[in-house]
Structures are given as structure tokens and as C-alpha cells.
N, CA and C atoms as a LAMMPS dump frame, in Angstrom:
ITEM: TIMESTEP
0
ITEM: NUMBER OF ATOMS
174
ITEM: BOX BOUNDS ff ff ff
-5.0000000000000000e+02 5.0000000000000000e+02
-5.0000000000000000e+02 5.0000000000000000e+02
-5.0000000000000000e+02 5.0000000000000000e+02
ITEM: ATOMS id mol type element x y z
1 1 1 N -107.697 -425.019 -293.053
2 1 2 C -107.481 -425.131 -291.628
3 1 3 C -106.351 -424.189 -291.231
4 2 1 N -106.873 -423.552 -290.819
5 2 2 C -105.855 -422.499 -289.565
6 2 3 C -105.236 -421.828 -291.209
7 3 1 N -106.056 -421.253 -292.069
8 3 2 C -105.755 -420.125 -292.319
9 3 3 C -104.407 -420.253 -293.374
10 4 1 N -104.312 -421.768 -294.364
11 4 2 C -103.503 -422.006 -294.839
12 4 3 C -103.937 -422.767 -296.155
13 5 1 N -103.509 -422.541 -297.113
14 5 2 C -103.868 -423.187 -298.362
15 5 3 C -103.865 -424.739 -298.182
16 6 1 N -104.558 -425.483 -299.143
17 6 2 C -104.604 -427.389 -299.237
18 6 3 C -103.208 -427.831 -299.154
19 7 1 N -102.766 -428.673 -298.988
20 7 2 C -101.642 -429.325 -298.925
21 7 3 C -101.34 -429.861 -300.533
22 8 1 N -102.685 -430.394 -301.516
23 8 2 C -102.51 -430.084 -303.233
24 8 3 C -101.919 -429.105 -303.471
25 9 1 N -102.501 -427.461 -303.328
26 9 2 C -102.181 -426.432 -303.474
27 9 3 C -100.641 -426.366 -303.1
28 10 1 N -100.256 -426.291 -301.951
29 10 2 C -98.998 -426.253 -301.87
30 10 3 C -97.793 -427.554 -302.285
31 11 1 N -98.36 -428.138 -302.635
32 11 2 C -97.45 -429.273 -303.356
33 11 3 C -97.327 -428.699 -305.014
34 12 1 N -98.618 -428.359 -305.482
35 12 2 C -98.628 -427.727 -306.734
36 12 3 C -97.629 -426.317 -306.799
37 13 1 N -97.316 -425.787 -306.197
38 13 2 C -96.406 -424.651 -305.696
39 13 3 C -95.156 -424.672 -305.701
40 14 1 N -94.868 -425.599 -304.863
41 14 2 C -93.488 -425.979 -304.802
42 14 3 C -92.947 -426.862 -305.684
43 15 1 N -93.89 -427.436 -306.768
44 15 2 C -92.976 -428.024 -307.951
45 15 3 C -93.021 -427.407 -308.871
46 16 1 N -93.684 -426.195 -309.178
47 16 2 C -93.51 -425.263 -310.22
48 16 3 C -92.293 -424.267 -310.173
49 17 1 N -92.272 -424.345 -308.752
50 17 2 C -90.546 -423.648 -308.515
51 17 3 C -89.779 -424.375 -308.897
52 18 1 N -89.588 -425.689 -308.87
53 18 2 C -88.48 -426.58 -309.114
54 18 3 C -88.137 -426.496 -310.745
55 19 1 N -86.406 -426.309 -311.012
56 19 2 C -86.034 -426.137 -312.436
57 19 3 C -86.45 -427.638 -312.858
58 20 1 N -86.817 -427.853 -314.374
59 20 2 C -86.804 -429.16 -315.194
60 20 3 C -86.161 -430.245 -315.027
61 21 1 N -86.375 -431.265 -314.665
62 21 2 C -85.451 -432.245 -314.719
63 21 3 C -84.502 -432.772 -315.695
64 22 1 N -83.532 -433.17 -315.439
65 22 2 C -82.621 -433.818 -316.548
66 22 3 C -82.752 -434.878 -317.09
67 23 1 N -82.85 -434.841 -318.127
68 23 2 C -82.935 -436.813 -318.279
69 23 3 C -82.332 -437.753 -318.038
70 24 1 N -82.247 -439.099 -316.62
71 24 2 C -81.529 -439.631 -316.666
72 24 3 C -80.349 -439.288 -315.5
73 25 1 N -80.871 -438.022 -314.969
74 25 2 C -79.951 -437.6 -313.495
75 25 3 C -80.481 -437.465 -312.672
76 26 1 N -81.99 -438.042 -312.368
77 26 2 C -82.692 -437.857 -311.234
78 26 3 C -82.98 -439.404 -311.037
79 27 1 N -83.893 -439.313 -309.614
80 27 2 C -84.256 -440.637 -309.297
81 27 3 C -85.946 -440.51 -308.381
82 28 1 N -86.649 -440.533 -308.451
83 28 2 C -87.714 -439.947 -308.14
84 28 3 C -88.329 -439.869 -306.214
85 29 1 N -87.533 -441.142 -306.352
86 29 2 C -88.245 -441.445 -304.667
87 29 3 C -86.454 -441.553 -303.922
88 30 1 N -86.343 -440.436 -303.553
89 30 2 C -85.072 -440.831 -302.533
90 30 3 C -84.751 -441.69 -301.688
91 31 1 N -85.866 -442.219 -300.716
92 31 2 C -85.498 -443.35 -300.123
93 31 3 C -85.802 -444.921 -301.049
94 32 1 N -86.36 -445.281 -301.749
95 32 2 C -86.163 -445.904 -302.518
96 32 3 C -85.071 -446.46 -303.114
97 33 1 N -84.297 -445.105 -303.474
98 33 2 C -83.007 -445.222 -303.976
99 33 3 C -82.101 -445.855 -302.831
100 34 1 N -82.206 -445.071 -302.015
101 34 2 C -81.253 -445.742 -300.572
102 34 3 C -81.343 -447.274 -300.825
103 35 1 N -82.707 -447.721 -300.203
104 35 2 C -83.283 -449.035 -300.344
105 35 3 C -82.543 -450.122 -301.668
106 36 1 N -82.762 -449.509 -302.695
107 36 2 C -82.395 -450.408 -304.302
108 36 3 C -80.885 -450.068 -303.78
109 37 1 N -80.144 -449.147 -303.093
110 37 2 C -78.471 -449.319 -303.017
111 37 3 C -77.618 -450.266 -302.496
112 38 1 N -78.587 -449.934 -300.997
113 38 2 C -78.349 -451.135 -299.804
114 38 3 C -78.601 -451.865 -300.347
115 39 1 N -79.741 -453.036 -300.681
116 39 2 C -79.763 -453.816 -300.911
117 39 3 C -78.872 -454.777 -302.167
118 40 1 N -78.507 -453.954 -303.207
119 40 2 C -77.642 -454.106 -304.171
120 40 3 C -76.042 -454.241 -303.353
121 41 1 N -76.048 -453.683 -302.508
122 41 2 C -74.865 -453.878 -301.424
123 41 3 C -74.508 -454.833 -300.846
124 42 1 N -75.664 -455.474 -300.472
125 42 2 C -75.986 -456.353 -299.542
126 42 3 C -75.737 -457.524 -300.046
127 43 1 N -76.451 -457.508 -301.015
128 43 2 C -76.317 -459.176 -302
129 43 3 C -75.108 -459.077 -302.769
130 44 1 N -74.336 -458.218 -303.287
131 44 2 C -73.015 -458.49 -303.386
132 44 3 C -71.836 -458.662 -302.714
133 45 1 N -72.188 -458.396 -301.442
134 45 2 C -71.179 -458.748 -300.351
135 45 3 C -71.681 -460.182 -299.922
136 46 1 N -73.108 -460.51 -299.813
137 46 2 C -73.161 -461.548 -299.6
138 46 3 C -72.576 -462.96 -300.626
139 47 1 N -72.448 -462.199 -302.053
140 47 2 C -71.874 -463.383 -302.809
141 47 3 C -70.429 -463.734 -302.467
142 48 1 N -69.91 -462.297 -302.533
143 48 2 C -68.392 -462.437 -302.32
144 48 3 C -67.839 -463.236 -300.945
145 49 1 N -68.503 -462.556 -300.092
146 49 2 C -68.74 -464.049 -298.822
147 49 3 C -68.851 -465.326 -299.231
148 50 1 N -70.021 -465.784 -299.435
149 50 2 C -70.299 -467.137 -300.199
150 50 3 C -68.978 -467.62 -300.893
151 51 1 N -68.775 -467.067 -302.178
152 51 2 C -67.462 -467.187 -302.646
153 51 3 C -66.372 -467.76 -301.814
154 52 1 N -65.925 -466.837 -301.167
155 52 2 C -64.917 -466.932 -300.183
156 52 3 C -64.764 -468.257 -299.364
157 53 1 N -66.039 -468.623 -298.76
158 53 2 C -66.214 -469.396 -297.894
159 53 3 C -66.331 -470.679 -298.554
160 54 1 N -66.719 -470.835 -300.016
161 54 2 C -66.547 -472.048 -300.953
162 54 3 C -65.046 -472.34 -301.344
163 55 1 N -64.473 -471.109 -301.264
164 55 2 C -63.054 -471.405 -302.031
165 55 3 C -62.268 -471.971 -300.795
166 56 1 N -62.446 -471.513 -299.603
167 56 2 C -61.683 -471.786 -298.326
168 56 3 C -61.972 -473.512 -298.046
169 57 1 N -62.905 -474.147 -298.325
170 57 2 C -63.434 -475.247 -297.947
171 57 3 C -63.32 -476.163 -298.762
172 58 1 N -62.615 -476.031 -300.583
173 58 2 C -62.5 -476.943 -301.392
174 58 3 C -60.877 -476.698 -301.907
């Protein structure tokens, strides 16, 4: 369409440019990662809250 290679094709393209990955220093899905951060964020602030609010009350 309009004179432009498959969107396979150019996905196949642009990861053959990309240098090798490292083992262990990448993360595959970037927002994902966001997601697994926040949320790992989230529930530890929520304990430390909890916490807090148990220790204040006994």
C-alpha cells in the first residue's frame, strides 16, 4: 500500500539493525516494565501505610 514494504518486512529490518542483546540488561516490553514498577511501588507504600496506621492505633 502506497508504495511501501509489509510492516513484517520492516519490523524484520529494523531488528537486524539493532546490536545483540545483553544478558540480563534488557527488559522486553517497556511498558510492562513501567506497569511491574508502579505497581511494585504501589503495594509497598501501601504496606508501609498499613504498618504505620497499625502501629499508631496499638
Amino acid at each position: 500500500m502506497f508504495h511501501r514494504k509489509p510492516l513484517e518486512e520492516r519490523i524484520a529490518e529494523r531488528q537486524a539493525k539493532l546490536p545483540p542483546l545483553k544478558e540480563g540488561k534488557h527488559f522486553e516490553h517497556g511498558p510492562a516494565k513501567f506497569v511491574f514498577v508502579a505497581l511494585l511501588t504501589a503495594v509497598a507504600a501501601m504496606h508501609l501505610v498499613g504498618l504505620a496506621i497499625v502501629m499508631h492505633f496499638t
